[in-house]
N, C-alpha and C positions, 0 to 999 in steps of 0.2 A: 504493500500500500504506500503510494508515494505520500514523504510526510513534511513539512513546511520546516527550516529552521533558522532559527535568529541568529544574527552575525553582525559583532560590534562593529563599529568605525577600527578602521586598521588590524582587524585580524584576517588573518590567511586561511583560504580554506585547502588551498593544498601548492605545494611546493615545486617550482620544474624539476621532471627526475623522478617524481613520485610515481608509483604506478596502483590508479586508482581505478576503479571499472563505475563509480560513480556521475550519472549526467543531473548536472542541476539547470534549471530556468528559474531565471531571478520574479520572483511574486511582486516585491516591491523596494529598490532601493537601484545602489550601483555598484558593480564591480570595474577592475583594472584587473587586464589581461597584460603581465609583461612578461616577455621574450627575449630574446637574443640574435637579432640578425646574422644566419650564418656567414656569409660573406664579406660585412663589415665588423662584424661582435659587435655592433653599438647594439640600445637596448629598444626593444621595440614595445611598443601599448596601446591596448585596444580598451575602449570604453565602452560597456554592457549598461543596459535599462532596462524598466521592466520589457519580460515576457520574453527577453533573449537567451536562449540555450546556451551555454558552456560545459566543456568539459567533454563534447561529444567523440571528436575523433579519437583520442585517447583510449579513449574508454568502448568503441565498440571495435576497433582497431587492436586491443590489449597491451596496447603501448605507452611509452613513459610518456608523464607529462610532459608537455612542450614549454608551457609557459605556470609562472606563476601566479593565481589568482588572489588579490586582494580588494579589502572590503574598504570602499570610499564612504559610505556613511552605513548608520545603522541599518542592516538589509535581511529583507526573509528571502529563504531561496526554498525550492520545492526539490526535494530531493531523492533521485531517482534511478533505480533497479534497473540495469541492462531491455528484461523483460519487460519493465515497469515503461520504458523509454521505447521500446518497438511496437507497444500495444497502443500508444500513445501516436507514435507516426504513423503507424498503419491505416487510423480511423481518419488520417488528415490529410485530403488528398493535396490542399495548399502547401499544409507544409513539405510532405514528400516532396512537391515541384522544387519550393525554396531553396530545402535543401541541401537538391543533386544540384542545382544551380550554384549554389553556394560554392561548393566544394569543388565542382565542376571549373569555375571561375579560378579556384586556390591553385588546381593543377594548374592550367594555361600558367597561370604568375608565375609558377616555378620551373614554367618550360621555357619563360621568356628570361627571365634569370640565366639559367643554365645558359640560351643561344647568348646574353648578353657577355656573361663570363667565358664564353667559347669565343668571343669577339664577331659575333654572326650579327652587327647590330644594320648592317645594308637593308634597305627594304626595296624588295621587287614588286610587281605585277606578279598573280595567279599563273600567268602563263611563264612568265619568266622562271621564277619559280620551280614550276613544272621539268622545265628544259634543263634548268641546274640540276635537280633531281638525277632526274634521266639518263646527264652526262657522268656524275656523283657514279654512279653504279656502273657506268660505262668504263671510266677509266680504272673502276678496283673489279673489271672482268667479268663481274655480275652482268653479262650479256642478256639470262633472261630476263629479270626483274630489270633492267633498259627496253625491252621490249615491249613488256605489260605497261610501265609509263607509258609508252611515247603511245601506244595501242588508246591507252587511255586519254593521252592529251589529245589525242585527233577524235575522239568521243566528244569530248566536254568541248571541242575548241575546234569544228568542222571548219570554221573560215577565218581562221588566223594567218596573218600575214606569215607567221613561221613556218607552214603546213608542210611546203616543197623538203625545209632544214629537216625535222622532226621525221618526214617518212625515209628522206635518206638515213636519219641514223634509227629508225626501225630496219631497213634491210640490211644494216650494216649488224645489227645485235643480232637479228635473227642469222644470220649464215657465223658469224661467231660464237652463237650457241651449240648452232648443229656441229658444226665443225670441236666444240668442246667434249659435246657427245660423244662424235663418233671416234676420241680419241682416249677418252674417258679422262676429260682432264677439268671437271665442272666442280670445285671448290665449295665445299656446304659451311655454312656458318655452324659455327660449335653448338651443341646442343646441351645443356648444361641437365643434369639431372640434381632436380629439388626433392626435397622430402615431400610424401605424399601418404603421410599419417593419416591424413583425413580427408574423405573425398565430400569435395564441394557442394556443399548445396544448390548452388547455381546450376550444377548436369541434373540433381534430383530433381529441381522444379520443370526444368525443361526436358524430364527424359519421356515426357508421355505422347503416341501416337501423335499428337494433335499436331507437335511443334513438326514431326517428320518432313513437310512437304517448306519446310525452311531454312531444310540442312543443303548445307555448299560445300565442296569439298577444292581443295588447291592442294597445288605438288611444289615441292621443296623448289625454294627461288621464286616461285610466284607471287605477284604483289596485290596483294589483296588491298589496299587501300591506301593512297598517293599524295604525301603534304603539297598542300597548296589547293588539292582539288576538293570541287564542291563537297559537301557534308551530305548524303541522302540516306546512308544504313547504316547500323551498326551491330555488330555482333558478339557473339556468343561463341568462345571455344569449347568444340564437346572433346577432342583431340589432337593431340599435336603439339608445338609452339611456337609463337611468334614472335618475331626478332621487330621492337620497335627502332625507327632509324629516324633521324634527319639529318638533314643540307646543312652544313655549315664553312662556309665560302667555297663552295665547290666540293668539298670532301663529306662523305657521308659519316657518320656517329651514330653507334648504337647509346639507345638512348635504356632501353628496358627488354626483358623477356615474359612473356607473358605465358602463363600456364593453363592449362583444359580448367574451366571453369571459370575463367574471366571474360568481362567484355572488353571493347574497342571501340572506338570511334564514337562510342555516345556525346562525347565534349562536342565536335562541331553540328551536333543535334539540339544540345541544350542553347546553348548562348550562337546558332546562324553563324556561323562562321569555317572559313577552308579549315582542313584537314590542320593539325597539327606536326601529324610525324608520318611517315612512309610506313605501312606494318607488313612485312614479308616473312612468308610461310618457312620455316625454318627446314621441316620433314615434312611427311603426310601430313595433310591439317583438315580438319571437319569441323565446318561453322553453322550456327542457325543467323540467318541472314533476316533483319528486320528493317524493314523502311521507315522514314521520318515521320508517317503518318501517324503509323498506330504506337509510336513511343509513347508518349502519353496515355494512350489506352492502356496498354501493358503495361508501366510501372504503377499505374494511381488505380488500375482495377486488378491488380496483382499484389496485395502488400506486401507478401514475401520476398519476389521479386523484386521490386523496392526498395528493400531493408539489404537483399542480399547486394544491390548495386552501390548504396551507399558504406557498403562494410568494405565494397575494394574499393573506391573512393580513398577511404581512410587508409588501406594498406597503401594505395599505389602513392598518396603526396609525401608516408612517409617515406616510402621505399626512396620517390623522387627526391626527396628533401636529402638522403643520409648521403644519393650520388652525386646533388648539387654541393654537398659538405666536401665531399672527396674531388671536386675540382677547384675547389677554395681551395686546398694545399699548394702554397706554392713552392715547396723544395722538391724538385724531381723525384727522386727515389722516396719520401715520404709518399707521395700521392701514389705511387707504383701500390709502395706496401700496403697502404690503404683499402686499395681495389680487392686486395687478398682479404682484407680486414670485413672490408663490406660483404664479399660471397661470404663468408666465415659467418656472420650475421644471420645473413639468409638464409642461410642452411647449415646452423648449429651441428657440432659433433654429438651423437648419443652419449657419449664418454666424455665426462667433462672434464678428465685429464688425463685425455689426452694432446699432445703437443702438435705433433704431427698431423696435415690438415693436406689430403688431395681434392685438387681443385680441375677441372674439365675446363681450363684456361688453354689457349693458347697466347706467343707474344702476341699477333695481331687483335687477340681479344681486350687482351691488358693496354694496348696500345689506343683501341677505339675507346675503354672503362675508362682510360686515364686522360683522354684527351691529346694523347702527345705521338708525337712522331714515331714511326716502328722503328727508325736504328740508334732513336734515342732510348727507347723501350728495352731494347735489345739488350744496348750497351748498362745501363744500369740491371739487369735483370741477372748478363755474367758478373757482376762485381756482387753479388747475392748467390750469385752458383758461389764463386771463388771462395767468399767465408762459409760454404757449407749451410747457408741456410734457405737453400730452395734446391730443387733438382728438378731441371726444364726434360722430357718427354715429347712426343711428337703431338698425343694430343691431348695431355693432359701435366699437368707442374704440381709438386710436393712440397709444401712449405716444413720443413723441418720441426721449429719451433713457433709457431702463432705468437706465444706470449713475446717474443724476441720483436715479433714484425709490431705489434702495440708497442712495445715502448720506443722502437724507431720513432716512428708517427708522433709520440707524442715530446720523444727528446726535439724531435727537431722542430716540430709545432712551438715549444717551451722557449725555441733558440728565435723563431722570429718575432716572438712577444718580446 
């Protein structure tokens, strides 16, 4: 039973760092929400009134506080139960909207971060756009996914002055594909294997006959859906993984991988807006495929649904936040180790001592996670063979000691304060 509680002027209702599964809505009074800007470490605050939720991503997320909540004058807050807060959104089909908008809007900001800190700050045309994409994937040999672009710019963009440019470098990826083929020489992005303790509720909502005739299937290098271009579906993985990417000055960045039981592409549904990242089919992939129409129907007349889009919401800004923290690193080899640090995160060892940590890296992977150059990647990565604490594989790297690669990161974090 959600129950009201009094909170003085300047008491704290929880700490950043805390890990609380608590959601509160202020009944009457105000709260300060302060933070820590990753990027700059200045201190960031947000000012709560009534009827404003806090506390939420945290807490359905299962993750530490972000920021710490304090009480600017005498205030009740209503105070609420995971369950207590889903039975609450479910019945509300405004707030449901709100709130994927809400959060929806928090990603974009941290993708815009990220390109800013990548120095992607240029802005093009959709078409233009498009063409850097296209070419992105062309010059790192990704012939097919060059293909399904340009396939798709001459879709969205029948009488563009570029039409003649774009179909030459369609027949030019297409016969360098085949030609990949028929030599067996077609490079697959790494496929990283996560823990998969518990399976998604997102394949259980969607696994009944009904959804069948919305399932899509794409093959490894296929581009399922292209930054810059128009927003009309988005989906659902029942299989597979997908490699998210984008452009930045010409060179492509993985940005995220996404696992069987996540969506995509909702953002440019919510807030009308292009594509944000390029998402290419990693291996076999099977999607249920939904159009811009009935989004709305489906999340506000589904509240499980709902509930489940806004719980990866909350994983995917933090997931985005801890990768935008690991390009804040400015000492080379700190940021290397870090990338080790972050998959380490995401996929905890069962044994929590042990030291030893294989990782389904390659250097080109650590090169795209870290932002940097592959023979700068390289070369820091033998100066970490040479002390014995990594051992690089063809397709996969062995961190020796994890706790070694933590205190690097933070000796040398420690050295630019």
């Amino acid at each position: 039973m959600p129950r009201p509680m009094q909170y003085t002027k300047g008491s704290i209702i929880y700490f950043s760092g805390d890990y609380d599964e608590r959601v509160f809505v202020i009944q009457k009074g105000q709260i300060i929400l302060t933070s820590t800007d990753i990027e700059t470490g200045s201190p960031v605050t947000e000012h709560l009134k009534d009827g404003e939720f806090f506390g939420v991503k945290s807490a359905l997320g299962h993750f530490p506080r972000e920021e710490t909540a304090t009480v600017l004058c005498n205030t009740t807050a209503i105070i609420l139960t995971i369950p207590e807060f889903e039975a609450i959104f479910s019945r509300n089909k405004k707030l449901i909207m709100k709130m994927l908008k809400v959060f929806s809007s928090q990603l974009r900001t941290i993708h815009k971060k990220t390109e800013s800190i990548l120095h992607n700050t240029q802005k093009v045309s959709n078409q233009e756009g498009m063409i850097e994409v296209a070419r992105s994937f062309f010059i790192d040999e990704k012939y097919r996914s060059c293909a399904d672009i340009c396939k798709k710019f001459l879709e969205h963009f029948p009488s563009s002055d570029r039409k003649v440019d774009i179909e030459t470098l369609l027949k030019d990826s297409v016969r360098r594909h085949e030609n990949q083929v028929k030599t067996k020489n077609v490079s697959a992005e790494s496929s990283l294997i996560l823990n998969d303790d518990e399976k998604s509720s997102a394949l259980q909502h969607f696994s009944l006959p009904a959804f069948e005739r919305f399932a899509k299937p794409f093959e490894p290098g296929q581009v399922i859906i292209c930054e810059y271009e128009p927003g009309q579906n988005f989906y659902l993985i029942q299989t597979g993984q997908v490699q998210l990417v984008k452009s930045v000055n010409g060179t492509k960045k993985n940005i995220d991988i996404l696992m069987p039981g996540e969506f995509f592409g909702e953002m440019a549904i919510l807030d009308n807006s292009p594509r944000s990242a390029t998402c290419v089919a990693i291996n076999d992939v099977e999607v249920l495929e939904f159009n811009k129409e009935n989004f709305a129907i489906l999340v506000t007349g589904n509240p499980q649904i709902a509930l489940v889009l806004l719980k990866l919401f909350c994983k995917r800004i933090y997931d985005q936040k801890r990768r935008f923290k690991t390009l804040c690193i400015a000492d080379t080899q700190a940021r290397i180790c870090d990338v080790f640090l972050m998959f380490d995160e995401m996929n905890p060892s069962k044994n929590k001592g042990e030291r030893s940590r294989r990782f389904n890296l390659t250097i080109q992977d650590i090169s795209h996670w870290a932002a940097l150059p592959y023979e700068t990647v390289q070369d820091e990565l033998s100066k970490l063979v040479e002390k014995n604490r990594l051992q690089i594989f063809e397709t996969h790297m062995v961190v020796s000691n994890i706790g070694e690669m933590q205190r690097l990161v933070e000796q040398k974090s420690q050295q630019r304060q």
